[in-house]
N, CA, C and O atoms as CSV, one atom per row, in Angstrom:
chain,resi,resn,atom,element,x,y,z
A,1,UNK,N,N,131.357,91.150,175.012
A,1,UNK,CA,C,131.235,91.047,176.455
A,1,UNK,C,C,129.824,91.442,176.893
A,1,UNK,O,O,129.245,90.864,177.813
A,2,UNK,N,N,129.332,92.382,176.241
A,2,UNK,CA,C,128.210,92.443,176.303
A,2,UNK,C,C,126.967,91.564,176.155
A,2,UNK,O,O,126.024,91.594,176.946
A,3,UNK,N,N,127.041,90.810,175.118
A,3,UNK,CA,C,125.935,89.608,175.303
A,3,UNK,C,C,126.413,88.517,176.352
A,3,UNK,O,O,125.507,87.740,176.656
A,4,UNK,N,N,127.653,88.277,176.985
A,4,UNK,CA,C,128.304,87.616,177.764
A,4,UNK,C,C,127.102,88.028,179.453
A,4,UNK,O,O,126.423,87.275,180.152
A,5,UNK,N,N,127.369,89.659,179.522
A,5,UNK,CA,C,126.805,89.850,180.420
A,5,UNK,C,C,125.216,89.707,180.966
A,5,UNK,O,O,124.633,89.624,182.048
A,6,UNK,N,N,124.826,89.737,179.263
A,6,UNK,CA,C,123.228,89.619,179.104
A,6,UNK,C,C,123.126,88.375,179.220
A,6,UNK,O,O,121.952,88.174,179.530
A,7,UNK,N,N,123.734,87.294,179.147
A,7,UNK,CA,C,123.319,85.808,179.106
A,7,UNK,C,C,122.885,85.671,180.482
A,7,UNK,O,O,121.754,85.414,180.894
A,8,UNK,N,N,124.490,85.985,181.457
A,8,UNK,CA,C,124.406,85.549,182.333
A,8,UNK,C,C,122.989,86.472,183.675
A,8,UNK,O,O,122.614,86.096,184.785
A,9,UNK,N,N,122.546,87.877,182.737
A,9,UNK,CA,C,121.830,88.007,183.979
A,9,UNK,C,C,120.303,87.811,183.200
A,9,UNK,O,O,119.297,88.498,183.374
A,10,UNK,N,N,120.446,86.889,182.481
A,10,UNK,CA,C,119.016,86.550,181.896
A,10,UNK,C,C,119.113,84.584,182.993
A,10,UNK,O,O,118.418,83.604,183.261
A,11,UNK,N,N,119.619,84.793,183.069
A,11,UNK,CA,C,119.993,83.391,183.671
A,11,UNK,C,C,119.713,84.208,185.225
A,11,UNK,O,O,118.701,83.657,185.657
A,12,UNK,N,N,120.072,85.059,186.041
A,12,UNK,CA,C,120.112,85.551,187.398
A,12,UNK,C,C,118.136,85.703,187.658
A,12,UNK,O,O,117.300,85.164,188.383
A,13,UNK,N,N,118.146,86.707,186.633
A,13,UNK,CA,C,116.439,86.155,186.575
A,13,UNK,C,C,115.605,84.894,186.561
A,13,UNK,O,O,114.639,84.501,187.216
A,14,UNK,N,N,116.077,84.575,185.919
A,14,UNK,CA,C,115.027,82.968,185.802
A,14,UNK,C,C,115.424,81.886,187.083
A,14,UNK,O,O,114.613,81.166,187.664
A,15,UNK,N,N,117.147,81.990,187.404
A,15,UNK,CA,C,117.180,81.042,188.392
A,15,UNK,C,C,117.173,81.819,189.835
A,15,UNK,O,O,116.430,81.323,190.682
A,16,UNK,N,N,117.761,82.735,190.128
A,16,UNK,CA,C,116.914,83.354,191.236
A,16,UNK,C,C,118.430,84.225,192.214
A,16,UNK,O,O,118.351,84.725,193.336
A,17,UNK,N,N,119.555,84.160,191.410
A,17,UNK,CA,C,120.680,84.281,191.964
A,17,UNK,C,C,120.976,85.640,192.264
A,17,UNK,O,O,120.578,86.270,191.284
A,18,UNK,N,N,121.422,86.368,193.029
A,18,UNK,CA,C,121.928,88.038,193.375
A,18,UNK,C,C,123.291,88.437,193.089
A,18,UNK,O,O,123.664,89.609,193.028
A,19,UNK,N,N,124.123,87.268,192.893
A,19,UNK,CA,C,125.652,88.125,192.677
A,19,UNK,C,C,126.340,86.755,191.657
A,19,UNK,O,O,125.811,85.645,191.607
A,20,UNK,N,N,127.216,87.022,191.134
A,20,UNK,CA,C,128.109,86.334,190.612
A,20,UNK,C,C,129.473,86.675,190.997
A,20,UNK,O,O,130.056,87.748,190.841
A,21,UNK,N,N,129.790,85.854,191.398
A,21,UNK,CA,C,131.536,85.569,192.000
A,21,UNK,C,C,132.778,85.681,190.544
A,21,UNK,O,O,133.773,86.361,190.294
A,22,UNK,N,N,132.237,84.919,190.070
A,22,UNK,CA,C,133.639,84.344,189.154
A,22,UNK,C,C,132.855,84.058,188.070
A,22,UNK,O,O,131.703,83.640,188.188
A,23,UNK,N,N,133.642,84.343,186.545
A,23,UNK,CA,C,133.045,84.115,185.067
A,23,UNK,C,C,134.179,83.118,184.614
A,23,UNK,O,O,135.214,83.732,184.878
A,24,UNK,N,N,134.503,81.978,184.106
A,24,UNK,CA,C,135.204,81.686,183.482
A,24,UNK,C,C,135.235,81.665,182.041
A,24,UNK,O,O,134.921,80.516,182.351
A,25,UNK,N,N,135.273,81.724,181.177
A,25,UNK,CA,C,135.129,82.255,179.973
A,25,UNK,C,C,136.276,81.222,179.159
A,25,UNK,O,O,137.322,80.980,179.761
A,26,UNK,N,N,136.015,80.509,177.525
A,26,UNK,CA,C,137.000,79.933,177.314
A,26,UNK,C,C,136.692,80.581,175.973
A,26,UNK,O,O,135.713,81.014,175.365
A,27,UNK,N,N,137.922,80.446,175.818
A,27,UNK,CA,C,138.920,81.779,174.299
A,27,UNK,C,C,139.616,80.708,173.326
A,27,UNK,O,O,140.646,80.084,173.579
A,28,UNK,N,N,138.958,80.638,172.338
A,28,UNK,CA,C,139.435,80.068,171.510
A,28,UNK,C,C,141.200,80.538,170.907
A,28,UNK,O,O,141.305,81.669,170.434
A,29,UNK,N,N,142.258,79.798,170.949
A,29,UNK,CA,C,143.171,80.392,170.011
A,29,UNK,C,C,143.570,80.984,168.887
A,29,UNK,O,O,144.641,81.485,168.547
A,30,UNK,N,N,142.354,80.822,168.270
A,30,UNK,CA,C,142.483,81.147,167.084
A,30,UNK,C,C,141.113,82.215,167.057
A,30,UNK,O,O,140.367,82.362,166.089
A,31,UNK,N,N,141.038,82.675,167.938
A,31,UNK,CA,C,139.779,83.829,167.665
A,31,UNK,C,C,140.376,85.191,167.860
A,31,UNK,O,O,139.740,86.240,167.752
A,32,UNK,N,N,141.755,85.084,168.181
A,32,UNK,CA,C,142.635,86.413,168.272
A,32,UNK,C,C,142.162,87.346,169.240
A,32,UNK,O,O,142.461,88.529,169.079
A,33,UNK,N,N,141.400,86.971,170.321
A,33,UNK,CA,C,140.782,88.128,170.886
A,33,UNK,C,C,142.048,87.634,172.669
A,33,UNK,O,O,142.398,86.598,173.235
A,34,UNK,N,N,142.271,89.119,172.853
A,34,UNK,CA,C,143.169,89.593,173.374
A,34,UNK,C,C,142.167,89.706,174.999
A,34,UNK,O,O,141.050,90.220,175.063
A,35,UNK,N,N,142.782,89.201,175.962
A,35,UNK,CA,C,142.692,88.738,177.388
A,35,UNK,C,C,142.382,89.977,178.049
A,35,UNK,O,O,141.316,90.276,178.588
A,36,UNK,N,N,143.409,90.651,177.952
A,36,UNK,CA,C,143.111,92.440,178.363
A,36,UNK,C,C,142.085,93.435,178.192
A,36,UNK,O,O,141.661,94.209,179.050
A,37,UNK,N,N,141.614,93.295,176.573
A,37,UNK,CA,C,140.572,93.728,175.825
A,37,UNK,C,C,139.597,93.460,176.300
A,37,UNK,O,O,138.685,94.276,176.163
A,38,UNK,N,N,139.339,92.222,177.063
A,38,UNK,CA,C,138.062,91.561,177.687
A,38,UNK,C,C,137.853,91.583,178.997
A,38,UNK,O,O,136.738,91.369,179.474
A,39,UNK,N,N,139.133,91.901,179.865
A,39,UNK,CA,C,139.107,92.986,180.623
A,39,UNK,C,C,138.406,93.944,181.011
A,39,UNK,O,O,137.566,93.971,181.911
A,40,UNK,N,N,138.843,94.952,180.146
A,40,UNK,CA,C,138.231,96.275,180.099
A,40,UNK,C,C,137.007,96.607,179.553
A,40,UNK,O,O,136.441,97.658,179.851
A,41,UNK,N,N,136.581,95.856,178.831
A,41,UNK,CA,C,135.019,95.656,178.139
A,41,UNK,C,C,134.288,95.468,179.267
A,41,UNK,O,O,133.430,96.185,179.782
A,42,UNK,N,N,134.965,93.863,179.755
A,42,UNK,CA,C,134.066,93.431,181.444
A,42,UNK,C,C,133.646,94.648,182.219
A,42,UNK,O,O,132.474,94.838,182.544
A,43,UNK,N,N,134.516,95.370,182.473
A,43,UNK,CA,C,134.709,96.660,183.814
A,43,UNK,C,C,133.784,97.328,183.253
A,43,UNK,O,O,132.922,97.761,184.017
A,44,UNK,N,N,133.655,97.602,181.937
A,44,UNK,CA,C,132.475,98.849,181.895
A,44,UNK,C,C,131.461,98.237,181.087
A,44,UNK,O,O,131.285,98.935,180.089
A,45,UNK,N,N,130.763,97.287,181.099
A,45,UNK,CA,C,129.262,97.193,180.936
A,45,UNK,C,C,128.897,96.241,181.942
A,45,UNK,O,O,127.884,95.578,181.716
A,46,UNK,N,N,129.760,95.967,183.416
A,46,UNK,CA,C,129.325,95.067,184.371
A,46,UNK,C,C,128.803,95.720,185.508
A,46,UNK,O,O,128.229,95.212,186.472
A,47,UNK,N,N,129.136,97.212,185.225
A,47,UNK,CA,C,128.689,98.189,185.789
A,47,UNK,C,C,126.673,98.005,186.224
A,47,UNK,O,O,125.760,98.209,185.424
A,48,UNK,N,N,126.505,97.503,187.946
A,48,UNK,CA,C,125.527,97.871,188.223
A,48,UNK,C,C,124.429,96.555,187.696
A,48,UNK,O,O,123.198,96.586,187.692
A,49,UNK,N,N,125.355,95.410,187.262
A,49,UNK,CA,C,124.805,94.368,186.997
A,49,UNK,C,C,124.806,93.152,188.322
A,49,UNK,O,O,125.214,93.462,189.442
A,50,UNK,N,N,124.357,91.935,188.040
A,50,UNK,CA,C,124.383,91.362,188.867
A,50,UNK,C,C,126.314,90.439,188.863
A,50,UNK,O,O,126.534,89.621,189.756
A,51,UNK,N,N,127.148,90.667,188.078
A,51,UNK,CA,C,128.414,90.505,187.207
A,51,UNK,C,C,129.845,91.926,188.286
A,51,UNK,O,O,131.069,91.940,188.412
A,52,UNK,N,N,128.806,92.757,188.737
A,52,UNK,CA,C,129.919,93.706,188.513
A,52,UNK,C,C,131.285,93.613,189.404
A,52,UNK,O,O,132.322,94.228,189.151
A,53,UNK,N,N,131.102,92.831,190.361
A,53,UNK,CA,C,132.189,92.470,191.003
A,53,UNK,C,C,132.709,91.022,190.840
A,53,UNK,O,O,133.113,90.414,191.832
A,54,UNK,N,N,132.709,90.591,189.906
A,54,UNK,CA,C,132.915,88.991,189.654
A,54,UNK,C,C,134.156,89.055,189.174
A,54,UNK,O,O,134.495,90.081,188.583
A,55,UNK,N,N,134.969,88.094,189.317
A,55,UNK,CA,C,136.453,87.885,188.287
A,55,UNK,C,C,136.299,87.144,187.371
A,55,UNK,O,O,135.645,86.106,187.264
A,56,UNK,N,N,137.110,87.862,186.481
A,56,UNK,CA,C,136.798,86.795,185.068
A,56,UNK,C,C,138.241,85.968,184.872
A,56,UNK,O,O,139.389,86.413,184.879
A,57,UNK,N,N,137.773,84.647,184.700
A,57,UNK,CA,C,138.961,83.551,184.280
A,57,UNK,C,C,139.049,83.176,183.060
A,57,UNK,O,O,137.918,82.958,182.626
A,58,UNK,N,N,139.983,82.966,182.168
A,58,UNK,CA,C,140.088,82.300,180.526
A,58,UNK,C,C,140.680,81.084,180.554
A,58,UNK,O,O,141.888,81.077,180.789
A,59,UNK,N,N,140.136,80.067,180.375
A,59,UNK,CA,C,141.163,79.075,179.709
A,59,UNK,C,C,140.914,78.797,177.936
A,59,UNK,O,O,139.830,78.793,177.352
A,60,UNK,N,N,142.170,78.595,177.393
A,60,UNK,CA,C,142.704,78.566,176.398
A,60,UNK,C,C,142.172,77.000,175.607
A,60,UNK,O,O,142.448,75.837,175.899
A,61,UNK,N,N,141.336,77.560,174.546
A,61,UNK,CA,C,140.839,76.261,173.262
A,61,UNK,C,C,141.965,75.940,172.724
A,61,UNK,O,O,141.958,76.629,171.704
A,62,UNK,N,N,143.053,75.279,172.726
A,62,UNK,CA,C,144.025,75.071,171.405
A,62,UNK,C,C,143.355,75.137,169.874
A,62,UNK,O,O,142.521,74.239,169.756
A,63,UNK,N,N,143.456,75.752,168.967
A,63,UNK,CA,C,143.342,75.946,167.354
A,63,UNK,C,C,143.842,73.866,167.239
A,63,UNK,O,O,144.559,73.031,167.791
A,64,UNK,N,N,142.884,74.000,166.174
A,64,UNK,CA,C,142.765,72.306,165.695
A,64,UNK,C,C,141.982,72.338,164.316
A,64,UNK,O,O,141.260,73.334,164.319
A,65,UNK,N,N,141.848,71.557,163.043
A,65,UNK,CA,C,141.746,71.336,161.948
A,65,UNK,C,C,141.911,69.986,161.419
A,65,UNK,O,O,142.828,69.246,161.777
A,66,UNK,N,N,140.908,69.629,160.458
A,66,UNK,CA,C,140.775,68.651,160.043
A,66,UNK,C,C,141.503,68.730,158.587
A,66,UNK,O,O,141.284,69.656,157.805
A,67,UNK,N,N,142.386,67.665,158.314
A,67,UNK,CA,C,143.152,68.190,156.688
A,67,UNK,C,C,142.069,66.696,155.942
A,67,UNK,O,O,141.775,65.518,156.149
A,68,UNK,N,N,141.674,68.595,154.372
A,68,UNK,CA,C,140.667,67.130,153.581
A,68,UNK,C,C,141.971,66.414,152.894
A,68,UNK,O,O,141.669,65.453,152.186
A,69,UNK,N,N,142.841,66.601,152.948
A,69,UNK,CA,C,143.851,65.912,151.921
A,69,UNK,C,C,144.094,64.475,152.349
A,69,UNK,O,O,144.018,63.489,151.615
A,70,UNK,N,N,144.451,64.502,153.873
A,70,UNK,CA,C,145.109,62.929,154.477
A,70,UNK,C,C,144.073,62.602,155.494
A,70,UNK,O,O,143.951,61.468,155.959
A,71,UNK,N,N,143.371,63.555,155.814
A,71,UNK,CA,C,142.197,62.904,156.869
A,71,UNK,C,C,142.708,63.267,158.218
A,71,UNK,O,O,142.246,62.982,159.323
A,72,UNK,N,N,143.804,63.984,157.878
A,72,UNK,CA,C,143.975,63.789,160.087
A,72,UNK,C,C,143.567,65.307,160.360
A,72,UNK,O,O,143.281,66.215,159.580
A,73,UNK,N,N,143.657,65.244,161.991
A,73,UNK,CA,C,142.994,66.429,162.818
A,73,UNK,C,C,144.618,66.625,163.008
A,73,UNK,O,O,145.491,65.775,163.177
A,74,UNK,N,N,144.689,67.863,162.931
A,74,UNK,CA,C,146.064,68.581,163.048
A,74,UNK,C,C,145.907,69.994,164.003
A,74,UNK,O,O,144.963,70.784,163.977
A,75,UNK,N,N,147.192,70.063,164.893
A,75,UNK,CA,C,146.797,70.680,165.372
A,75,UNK,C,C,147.429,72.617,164.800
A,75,UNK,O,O,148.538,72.922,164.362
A,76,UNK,N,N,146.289,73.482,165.033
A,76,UNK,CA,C,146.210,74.832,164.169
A,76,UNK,C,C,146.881,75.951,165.644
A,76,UNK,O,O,146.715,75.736,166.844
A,77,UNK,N,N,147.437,76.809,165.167
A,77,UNK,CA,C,148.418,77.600,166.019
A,77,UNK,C,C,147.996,79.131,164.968
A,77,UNK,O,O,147.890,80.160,165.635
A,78,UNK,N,N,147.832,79.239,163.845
A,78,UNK,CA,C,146.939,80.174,162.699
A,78,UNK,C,C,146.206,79.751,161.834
A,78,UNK,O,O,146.201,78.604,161.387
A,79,UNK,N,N,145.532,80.631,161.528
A,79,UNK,CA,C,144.240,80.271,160.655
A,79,UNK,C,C,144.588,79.326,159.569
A,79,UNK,O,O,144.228,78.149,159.585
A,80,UNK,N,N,145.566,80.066,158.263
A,80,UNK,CA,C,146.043,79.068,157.453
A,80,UNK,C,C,147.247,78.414,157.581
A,80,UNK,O,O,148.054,78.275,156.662
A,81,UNK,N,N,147.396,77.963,158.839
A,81,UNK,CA,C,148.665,76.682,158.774
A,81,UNK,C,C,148.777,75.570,157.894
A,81,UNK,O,O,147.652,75.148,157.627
A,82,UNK,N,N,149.431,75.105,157.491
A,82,UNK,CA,C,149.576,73.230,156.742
A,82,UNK,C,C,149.064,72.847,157.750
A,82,UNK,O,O,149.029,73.457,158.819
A,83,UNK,N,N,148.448,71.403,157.420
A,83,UNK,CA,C,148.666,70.235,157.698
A,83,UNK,C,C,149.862,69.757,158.435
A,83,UNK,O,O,150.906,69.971,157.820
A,84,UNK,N,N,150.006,69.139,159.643
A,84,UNK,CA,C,151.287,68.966,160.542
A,84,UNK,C,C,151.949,67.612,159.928
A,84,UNK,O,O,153.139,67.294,159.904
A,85,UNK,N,N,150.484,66.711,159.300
A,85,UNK,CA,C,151.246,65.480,158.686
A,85,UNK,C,C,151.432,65.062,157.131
A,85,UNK,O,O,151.902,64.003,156.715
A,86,UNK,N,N,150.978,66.084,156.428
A,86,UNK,CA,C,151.107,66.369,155.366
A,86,UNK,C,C,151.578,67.120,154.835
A,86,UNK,O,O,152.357,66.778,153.946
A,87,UNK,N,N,151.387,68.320,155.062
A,87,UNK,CA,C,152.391,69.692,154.672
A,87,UNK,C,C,151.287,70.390,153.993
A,87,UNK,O,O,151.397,71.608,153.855
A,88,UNK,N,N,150.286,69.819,153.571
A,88,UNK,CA,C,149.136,70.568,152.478
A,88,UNK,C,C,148.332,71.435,153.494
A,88,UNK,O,O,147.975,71.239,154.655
A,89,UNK,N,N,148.164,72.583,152.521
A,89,UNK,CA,C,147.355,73.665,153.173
A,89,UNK,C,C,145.238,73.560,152.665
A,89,UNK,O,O,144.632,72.887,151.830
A,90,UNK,N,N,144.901,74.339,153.438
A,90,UNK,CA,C,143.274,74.144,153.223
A,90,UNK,C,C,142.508,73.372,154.318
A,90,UNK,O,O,141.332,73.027,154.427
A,91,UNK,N,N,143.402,73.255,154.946
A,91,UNK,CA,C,142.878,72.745,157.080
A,91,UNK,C,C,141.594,73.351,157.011
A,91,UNK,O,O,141.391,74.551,156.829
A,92,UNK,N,N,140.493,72.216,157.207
A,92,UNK,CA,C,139.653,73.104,157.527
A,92,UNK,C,C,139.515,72.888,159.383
A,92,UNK,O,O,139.861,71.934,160.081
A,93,UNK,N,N,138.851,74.234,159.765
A,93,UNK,CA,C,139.264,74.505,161.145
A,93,UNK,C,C,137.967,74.326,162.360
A,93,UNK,O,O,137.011,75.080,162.542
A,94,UNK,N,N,138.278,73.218,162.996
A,94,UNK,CA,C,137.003,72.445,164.292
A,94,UNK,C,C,137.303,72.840,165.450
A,94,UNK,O,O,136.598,72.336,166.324
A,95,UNK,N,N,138.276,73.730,165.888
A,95,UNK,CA,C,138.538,74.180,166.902
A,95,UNK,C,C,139.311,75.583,167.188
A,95,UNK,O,O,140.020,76.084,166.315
A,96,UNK,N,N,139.172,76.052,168.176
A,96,UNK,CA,C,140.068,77.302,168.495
A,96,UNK,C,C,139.195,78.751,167.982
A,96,UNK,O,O,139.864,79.776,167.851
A,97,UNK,N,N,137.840,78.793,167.727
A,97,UNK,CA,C,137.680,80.097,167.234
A,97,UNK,C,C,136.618,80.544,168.043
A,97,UNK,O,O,136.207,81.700,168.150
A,98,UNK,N,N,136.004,79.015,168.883
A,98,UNK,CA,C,135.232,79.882,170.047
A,98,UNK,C,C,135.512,80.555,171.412
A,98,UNK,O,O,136.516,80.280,172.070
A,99,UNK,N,N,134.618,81.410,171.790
A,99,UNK,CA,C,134.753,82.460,173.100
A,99,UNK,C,C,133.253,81.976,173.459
A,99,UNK,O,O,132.403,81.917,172.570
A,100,UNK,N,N,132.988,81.661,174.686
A,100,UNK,CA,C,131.743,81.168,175.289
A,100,UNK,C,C,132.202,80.586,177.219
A,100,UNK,O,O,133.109,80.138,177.921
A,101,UNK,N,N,130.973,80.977,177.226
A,101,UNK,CA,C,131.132,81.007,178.756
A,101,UNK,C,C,131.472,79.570,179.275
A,101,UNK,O,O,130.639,78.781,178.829
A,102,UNK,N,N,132.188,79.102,179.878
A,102,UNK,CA,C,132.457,77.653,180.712
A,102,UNK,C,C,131.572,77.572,182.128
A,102,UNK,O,O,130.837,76.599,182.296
A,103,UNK,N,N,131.647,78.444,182.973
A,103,UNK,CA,C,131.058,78.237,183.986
A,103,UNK,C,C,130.738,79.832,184.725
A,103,UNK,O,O,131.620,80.683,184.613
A,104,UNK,N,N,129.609,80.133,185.380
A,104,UNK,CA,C,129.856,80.719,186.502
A,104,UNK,C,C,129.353,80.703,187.392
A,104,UNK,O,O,128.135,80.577,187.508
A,105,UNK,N,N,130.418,80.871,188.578
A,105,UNK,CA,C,129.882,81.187,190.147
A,105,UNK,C,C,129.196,82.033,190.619
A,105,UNK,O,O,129.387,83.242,190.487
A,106,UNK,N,N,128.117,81.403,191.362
A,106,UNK,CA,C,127.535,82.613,192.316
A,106,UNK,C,C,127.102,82.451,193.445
A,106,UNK,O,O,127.077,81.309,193.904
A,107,UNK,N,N,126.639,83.553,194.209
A,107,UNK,CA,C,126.125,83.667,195.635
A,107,UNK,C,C,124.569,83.598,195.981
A,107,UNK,O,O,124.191,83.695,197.148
């Protein structure tokens, strides 16, 4: 959350902005990181930033994988799931493990 906060007020500098409203933030499924946790991280290093009263929003990456066995993109719910149309395991994984900012608002 911390480089989250540094992005965005390295960005408040250069473009010229004083407050940020709203962070939306998108969370990969498969990056296991817990909604709450990011929360409370937010609250105490937004402290006194240009961030500190902003709300933070998540929307959800679905987990996704490419199987080398049959070629299809399957979709991943854990790290080592099968294959949904094959059954073979070794998915390798193209989606769901990033956390990165989507958008934010400001004043």
């Amino acid at each position: 959350m911390e480089n989250v906060v540094q992005l965005i007020e390295d960005s408040a500098a250069k473009e010229g902005f004083q407050r940020v409203v709203k962070i939306v933030l998108e969370i990969g499924e498969l990056s296991h990181i817990e909604t709450s946790a990011m929360d409370f991280c937010f609250s105490a290093v937004a402290k006194g930033t240009v961030v500190e009263n902003a709300t933070l929003e998540y929307l959800s990456i679905p987990g996704a994988g490419q199987c080398p066995h049959c070629r299809q993109t399957t979709p991943l719910h854990q790290l080592y799931d099968p294959c949904a149309h094959c059954g073979k395991f070794g998915v390798q994984v193209t989606a769901g493990m990033e956390v990165r900012v989507h958008s934010v608002e400001v004043e």
